[in-house]
Structures are given as structure tokens and as C-alpha cells.
DSSP file (Angstrom, degrees, kcal/mol; ACC not computed):
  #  RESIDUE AA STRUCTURE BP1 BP2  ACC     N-H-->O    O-->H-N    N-H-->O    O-->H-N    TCO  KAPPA ALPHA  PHI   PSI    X-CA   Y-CA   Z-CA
    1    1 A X              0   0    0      0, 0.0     2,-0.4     0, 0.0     0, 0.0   0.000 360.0 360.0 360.0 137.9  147.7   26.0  124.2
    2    2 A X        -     0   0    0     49,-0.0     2,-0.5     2,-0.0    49,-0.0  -0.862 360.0-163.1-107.9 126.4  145.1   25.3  121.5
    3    3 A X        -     0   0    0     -2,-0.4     2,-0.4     2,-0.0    49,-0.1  -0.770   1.3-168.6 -95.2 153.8  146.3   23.4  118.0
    4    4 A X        -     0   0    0     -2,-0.5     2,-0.6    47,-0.1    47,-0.2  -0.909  13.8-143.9-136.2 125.6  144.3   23.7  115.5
    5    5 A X  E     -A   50   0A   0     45,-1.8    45,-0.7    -2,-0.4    43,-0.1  -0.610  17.6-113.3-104.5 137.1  145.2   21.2  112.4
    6    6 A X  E     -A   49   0A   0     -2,-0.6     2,-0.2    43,-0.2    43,-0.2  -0.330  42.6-178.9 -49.4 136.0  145.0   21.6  108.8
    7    7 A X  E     -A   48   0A   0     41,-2.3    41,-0.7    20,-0.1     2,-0.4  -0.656  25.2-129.6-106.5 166.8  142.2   19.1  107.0
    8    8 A X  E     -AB  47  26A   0     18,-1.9    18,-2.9    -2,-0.2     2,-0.2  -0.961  22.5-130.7-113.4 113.9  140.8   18.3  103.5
    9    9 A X  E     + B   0  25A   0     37,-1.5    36,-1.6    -2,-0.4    16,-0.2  -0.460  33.6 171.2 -63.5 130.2  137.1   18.3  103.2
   10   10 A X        -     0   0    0     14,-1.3    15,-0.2    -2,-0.2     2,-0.2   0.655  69.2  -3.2-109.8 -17.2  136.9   14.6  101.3
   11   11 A X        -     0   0    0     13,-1.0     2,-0.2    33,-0.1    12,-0.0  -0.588  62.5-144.7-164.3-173.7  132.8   14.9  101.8
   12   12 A X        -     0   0    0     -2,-0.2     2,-0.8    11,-0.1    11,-0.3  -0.632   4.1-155.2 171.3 135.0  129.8   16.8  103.1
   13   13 A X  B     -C   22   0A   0      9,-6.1     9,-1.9    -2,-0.2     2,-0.2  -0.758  15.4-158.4-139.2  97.9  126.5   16.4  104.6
   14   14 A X        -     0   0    0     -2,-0.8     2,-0.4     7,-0.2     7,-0.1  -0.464  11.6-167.6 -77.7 142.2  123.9   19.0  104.3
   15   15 A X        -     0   0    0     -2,-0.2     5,-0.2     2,-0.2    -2,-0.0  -0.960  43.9-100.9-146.8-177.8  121.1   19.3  106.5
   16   16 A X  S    S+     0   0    0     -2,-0.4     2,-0.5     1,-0.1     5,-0.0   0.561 116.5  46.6 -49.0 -37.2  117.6   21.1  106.9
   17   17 A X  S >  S-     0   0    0      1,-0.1     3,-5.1     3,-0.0     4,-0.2  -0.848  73.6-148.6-151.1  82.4  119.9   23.6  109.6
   18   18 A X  G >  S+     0   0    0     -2,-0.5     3,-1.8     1,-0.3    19,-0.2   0.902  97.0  73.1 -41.6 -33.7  123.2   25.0  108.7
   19   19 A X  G 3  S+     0   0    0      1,-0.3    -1,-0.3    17,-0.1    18,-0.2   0.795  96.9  43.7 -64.1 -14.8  123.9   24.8  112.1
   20   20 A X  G <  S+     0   0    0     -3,-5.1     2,-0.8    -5,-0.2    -1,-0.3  -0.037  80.7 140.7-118.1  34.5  124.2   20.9  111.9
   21   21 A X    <   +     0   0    0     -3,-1.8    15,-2.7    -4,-0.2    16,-0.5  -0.514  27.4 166.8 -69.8 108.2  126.3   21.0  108.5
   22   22 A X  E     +CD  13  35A   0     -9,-1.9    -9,-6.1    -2,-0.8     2,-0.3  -0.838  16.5 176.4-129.0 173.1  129.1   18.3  108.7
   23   23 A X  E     - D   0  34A   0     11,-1.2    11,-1.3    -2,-0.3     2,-0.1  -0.970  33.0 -95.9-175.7 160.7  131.4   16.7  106.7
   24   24 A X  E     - D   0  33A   0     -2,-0.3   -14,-1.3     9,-0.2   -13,-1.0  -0.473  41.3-172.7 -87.7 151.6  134.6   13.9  106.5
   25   25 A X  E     -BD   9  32A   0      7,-1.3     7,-1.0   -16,-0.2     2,-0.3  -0.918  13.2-139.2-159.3 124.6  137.6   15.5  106.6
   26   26 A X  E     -BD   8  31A   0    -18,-2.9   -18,-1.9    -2,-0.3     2,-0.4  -0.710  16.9-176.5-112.0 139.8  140.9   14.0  106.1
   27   27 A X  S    S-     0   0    0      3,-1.7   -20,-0.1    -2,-0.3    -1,-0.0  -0.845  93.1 -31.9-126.5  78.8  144.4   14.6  108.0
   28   28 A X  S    S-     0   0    0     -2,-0.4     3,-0.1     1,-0.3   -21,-0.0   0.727 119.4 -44.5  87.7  33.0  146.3   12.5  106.1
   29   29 A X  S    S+     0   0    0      1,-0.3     2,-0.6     0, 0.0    -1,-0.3   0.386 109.7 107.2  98.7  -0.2  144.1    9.7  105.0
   30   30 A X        -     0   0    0      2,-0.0    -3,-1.7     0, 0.0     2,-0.3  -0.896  61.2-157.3-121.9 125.4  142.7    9.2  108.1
   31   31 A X  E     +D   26   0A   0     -2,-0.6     2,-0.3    -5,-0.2    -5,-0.2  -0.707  14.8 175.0-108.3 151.2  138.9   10.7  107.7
   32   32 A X  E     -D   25   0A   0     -7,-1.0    -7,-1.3    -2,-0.3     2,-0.3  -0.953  38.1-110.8-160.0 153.4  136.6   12.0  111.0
   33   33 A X  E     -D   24   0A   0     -2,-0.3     2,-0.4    -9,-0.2    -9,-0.2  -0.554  44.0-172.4 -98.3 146.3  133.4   13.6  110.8
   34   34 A X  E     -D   23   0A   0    -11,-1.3   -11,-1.2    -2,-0.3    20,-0.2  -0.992  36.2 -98.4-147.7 142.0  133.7   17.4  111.8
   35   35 A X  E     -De  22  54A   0     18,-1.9    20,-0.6    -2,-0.4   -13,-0.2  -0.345  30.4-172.9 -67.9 134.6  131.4   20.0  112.5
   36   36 A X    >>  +     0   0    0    -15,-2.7     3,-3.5   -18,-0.2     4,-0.5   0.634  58.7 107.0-111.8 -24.6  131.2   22.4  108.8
   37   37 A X  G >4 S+     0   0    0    -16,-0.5     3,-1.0     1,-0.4   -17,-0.1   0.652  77.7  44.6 -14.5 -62.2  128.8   25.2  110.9
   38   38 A X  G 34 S+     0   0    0      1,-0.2    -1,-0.4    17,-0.2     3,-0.2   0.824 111.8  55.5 -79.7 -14.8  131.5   27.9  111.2
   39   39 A X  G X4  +     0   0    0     -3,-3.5     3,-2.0     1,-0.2     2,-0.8   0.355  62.6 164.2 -87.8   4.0  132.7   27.5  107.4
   40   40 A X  T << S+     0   0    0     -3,-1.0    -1,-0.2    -4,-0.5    -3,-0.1   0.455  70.5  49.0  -1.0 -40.9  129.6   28.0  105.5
   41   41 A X  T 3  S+     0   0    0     -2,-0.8     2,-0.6    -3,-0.2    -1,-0.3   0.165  85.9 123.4-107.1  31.0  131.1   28.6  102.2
   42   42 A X    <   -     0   0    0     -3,-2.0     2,-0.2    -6,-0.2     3,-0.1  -0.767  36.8-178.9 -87.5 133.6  133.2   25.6  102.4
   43   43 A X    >   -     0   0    0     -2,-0.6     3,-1.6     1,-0.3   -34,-0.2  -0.801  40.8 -57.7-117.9 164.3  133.1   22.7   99.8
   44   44 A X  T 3  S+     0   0    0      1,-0.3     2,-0.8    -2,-0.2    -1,-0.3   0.292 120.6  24.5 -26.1 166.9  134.7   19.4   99.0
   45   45 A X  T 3  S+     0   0    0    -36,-1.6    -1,-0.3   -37,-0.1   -35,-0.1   0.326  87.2 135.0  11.9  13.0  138.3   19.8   98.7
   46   46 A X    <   -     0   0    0     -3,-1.6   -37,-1.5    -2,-0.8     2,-0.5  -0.238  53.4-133.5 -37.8 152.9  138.6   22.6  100.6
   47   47 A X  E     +AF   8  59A   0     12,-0.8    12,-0.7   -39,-0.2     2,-0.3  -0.971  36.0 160.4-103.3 128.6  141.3   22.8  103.1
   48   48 A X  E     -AF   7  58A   0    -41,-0.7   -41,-2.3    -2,-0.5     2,-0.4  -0.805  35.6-117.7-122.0-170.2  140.1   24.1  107.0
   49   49 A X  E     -A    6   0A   0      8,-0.7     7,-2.7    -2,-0.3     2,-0.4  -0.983  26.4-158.3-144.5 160.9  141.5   23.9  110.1
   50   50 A X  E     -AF   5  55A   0    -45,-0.7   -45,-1.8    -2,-0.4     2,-0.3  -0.752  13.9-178.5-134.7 146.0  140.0   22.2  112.6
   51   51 A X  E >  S- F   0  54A   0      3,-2.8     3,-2.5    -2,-0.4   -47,-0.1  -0.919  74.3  -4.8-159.2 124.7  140.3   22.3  116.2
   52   52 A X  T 3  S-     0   0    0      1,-0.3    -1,-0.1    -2,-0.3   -48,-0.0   0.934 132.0 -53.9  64.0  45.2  138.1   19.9  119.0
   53   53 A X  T 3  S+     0   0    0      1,-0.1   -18,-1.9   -19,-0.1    -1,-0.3   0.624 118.1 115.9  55.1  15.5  136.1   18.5  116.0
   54   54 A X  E <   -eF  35  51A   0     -3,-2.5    -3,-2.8   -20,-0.2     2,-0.6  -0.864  66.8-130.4-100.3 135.4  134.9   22.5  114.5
   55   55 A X  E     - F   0  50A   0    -20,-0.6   -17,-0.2    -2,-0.3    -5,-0.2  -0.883  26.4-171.6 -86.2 114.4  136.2   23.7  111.0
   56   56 A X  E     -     0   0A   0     -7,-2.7     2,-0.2    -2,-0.6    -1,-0.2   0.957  57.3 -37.3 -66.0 -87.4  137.5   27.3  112.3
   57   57 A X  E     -     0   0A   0     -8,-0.2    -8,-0.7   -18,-0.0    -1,-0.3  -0.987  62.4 -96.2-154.1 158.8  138.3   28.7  108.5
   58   58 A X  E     - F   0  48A   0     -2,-0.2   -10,-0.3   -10,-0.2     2,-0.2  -0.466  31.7-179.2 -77.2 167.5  139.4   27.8  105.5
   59   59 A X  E     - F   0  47A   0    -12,-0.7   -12,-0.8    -2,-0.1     2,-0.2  -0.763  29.2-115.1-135.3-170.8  142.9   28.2  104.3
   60   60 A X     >  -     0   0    0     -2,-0.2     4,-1.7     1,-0.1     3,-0.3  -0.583  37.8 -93.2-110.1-162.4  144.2   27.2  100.9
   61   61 A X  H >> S+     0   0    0      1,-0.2     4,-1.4    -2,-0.2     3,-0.8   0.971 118.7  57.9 -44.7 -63.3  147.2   24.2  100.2
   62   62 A X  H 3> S+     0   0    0      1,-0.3     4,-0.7     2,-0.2    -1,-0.2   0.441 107.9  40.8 -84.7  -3.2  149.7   25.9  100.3
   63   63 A X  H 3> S+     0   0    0     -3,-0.3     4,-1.0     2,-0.2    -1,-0.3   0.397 108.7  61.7 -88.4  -0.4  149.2   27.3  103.6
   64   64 A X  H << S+     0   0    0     -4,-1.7     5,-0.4    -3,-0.8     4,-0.3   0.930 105.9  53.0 -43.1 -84.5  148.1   23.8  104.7
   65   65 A X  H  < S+     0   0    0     -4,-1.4    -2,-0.2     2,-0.2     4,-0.2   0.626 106.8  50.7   3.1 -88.8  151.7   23.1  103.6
   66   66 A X  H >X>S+     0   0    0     -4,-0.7     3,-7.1     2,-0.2     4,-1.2   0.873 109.5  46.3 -48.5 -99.3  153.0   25.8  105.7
   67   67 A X  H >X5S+     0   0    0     -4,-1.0     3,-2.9     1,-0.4     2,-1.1   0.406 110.4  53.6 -30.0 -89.6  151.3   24.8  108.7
   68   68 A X  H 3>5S+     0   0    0      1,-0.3     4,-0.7    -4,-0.3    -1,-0.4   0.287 109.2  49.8 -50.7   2.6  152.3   21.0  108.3
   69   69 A X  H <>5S+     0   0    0     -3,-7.1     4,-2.1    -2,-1.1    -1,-0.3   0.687 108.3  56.6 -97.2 -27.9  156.1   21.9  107.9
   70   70 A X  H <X5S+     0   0    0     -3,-2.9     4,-2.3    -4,-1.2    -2,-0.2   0.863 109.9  40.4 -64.0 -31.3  155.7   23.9  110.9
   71   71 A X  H  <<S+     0   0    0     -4,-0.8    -1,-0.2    -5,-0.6    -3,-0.1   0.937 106.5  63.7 -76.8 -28.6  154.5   21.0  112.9
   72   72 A X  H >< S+     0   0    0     -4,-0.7     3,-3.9     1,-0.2     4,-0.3   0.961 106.1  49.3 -47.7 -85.6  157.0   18.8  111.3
   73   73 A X  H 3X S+     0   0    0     -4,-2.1     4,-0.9     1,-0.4    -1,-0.2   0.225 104.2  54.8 -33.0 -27.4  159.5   21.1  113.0
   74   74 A X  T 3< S+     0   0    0     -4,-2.3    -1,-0.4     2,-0.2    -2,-0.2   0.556 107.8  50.8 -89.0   1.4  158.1   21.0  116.1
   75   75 A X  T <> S+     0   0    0     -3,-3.9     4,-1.2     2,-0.2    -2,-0.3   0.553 108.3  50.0 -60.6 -37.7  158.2   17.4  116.0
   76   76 A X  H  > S+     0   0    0     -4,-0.3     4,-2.3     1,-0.2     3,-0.5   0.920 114.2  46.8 -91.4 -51.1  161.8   17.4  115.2
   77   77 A X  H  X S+     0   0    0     -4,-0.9     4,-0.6     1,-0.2    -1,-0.2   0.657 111.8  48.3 -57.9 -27.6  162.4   19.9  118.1
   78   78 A X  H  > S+     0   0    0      2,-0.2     4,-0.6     1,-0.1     5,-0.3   0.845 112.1  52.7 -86.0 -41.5  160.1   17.8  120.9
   79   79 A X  H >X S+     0   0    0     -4,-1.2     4,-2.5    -3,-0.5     3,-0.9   0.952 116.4  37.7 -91.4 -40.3  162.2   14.5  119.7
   80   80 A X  H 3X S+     0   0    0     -4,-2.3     4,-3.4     1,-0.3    -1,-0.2   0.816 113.9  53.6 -77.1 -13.5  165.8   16.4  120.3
   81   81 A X  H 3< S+     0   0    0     -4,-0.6    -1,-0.3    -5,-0.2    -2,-0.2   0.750 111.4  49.2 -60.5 -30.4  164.4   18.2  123.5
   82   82 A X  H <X S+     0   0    0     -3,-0.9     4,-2.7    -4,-0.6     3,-0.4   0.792 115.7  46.9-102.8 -48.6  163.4   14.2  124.7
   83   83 A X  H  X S+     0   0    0     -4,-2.5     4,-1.2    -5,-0.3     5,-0.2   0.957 109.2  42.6 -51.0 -81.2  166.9   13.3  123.8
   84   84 A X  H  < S+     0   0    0     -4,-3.4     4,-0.4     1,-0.2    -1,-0.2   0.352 120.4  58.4 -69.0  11.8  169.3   16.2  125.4
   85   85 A X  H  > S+     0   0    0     -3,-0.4     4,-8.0    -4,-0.2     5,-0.3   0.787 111.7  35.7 -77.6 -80.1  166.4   15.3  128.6
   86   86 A X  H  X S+     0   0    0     -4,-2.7     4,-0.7     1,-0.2     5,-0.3   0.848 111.1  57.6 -56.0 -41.1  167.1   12.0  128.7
   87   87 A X  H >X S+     0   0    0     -4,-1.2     4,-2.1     2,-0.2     3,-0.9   0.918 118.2  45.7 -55.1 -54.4  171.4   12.3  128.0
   88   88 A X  H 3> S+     0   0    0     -4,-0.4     4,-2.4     1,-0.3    -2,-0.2   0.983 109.6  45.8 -77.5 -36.9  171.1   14.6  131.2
   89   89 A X  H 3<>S+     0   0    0     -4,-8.0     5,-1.4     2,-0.2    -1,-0.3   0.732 115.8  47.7 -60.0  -7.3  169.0   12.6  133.4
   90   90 A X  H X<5S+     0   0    0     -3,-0.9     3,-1.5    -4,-0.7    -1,-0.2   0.762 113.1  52.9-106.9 -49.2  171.3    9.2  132.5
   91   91 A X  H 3<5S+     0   0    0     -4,-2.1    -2,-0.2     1,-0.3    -3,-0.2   0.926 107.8  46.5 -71.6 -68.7  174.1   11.5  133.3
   92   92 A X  T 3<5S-     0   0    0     -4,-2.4    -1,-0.3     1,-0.2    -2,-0.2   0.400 113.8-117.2 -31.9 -21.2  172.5   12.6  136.9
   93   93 A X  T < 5 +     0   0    0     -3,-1.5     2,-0.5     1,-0.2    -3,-0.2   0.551  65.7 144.7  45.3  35.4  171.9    8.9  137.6
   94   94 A X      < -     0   0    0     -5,-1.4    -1,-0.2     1,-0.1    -2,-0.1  -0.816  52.4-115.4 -51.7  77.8  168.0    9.2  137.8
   95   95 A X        -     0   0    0     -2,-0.5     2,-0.1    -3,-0.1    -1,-0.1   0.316  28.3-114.8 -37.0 157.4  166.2    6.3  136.5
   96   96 A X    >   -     0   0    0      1,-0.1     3,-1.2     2,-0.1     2,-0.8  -0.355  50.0 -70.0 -86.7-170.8  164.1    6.8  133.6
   97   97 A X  T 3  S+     0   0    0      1,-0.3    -1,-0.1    -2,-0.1     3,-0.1  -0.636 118.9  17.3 -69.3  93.7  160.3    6.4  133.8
   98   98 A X  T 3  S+     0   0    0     -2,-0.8     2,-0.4     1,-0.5    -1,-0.3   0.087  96.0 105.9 120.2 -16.4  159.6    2.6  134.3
   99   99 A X    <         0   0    0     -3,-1.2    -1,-0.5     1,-0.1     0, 0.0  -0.726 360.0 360.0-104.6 162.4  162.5    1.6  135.2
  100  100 A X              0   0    0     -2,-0.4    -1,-0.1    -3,-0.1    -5,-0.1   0.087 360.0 360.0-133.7 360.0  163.2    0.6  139.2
């Protein structure tokens, strides 16, 4: 399965060769330099989505938004998956992972 996560372009660095167009792009304050090539008509504060260090396409906030509630959720889902995991394996008398 491939994620691709919403960004904000914070910055952009044209050069002779769209093909080598980049720019900083922030997922949540934390900024990484990302290939701008497929986005061509993207600018500073843009939102894309970004996959394996490539901007894919842009989208706007408020389906940024979207996408980051979605992820939240699958966060929420992984942590109670992790849980009712662990409640059975305890129950089976399996040691966990680490443990002798």
C-alpha cells in the first residue's frame, strides 16, 4: 500500500530545468526538501501530497484536513487493534515481544 501525505509548500527553488524544481514542504512543522517536477503550477502555500519524496498534485486545506482526520482515525484504529491483540495474546499465555 502506497500513502501519500498531505504537505505545505513553505518554500521553492527554481532551477534552469523544471525537471529539477524543488521546494521545503512542511508536515507539520517538520520541513523536507521534495521534488516540485510533477506540480508545475504549484506555489508557496500550496498544499500537495507527497509520496517517496514527489509532490503528486495539489489539493486545497480543506481537503488536507480531510485527509489528516482520516489518518487520525486510522491511528486511533491501529492503537485499539494493538490493544484487543495484546488483551488476547496475555489471555493465551504467549509472551509479548521482548519478553522471555
Amino acid at each position: 500500500m502506497c500513502l501519500g501525505v498531505p504537505g505545505r509548500i513553505e518554500e521553492i527553488f527554481q532551477g534552469d530545468d523544471p525537471i529539477f524544481r524543488t521546494g521545503k514542504v512542511s508536515f507539520g512543522g517538520i520541513l523536507r526538501d521534495i521534488s516540485l517536477a510533477g506540480v508545475s503550477n504549484a506555489k508557496v502555500g500550496d498544499w500537495v501530497i507527497v509520496h517517496a519524496g514527489f509532490a503528486l498534485n495539489k489539493l486545497n486545506e480543506e481537503e488536507a484536513c480531510e485527509v489528516f482526520e482520516y489518518l487520525r482515525q486510522i491511528s486511533e484504529f491501529g492503537k485499539e487493534e494493538l490493544n484487543s491483540n495484546h488483551n488476547t495474546l496475555q489471555g493465551n499465555n504467549i509472551p509479548d515481544k521482548g519478553t522471555s
